[in-house]
C-alpha positions in Angstrom: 45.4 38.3 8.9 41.4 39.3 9.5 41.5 42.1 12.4 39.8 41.2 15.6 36.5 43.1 14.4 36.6 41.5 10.9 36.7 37.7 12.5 34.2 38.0 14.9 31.6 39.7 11.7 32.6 36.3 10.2 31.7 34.2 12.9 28.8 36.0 13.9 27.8 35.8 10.0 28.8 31.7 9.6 26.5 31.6 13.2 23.8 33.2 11.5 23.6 31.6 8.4 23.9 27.8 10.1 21.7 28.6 13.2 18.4 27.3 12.0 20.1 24.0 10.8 22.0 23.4 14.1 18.9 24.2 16.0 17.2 21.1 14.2 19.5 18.7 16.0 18.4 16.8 18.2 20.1 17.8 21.5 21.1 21.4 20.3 19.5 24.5 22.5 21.1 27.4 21.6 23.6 28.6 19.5 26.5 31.6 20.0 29.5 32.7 18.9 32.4 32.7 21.8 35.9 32.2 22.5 37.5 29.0 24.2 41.3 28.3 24.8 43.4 27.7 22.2 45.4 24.4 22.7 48.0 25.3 25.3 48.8 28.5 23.2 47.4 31.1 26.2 44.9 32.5 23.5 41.4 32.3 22.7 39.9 30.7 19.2 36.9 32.1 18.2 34.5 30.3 17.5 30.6 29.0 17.3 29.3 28.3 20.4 26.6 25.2 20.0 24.6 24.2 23.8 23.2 20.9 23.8 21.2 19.6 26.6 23.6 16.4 27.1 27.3 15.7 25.7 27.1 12.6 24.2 30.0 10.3 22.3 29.9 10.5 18.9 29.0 6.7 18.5 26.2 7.1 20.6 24.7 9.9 18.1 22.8 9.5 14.9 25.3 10.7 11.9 22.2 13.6 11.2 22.4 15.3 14.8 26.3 15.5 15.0 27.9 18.9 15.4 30.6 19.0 12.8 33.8 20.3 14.1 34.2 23.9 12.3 31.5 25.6 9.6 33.3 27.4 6.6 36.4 27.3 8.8 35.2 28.4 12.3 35.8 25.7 15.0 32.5 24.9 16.8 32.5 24.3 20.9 30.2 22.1 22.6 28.8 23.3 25.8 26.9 21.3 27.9 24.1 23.3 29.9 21.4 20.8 30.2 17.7 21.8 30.2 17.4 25.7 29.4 14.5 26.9 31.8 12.4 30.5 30.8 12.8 32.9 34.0 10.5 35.8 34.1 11.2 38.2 36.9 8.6 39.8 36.3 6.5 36.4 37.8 8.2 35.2 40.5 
């Protein structure tokens, strides 16, 4: 079993490699690599964080924007944030 360090490297790595092509879908803003609760086990998967502007159903998506459900066997997690806006505190 990877160590804590090791499976995050590989996540962060996966995230890396895919981020350009997620980025190209349509509704994707941002991409990360996080944790999200692990089906009623109390622990935390890791996994690739993908932020669209909308969650959608999958019928309601063309088959070349859909997020698949893991890359090289890291789960992905949609998070909806909607529209990302730049703040500069430096110009308030």
């Amino acid at each position: 079993m990877p160590t804590a360090d090791a499976a995050y490297e590989k996540a962060r790595a996966e995230k890396e490699r895919h981020t350009k092509e997620l980025m190209s879908l349509s509704n994707v803003v941002g991409v990360g690599v996080g944790r999200k609760p692990a089906a009623g086990q109390g622990l935390y998967d890791l996994t690739i964080v993908v932020y669209v502007r909308k969650k959608v159903q999958a019928s309601e998506l063309d088959t070349k924007d859909m997020i698949p459900a893991e890359i090289n066997g890291i789960p992905t997690d949609v998070i909806e944030i909607g529209e990302p806006v730049n703040y500069d505190a430096n110009n308030k």
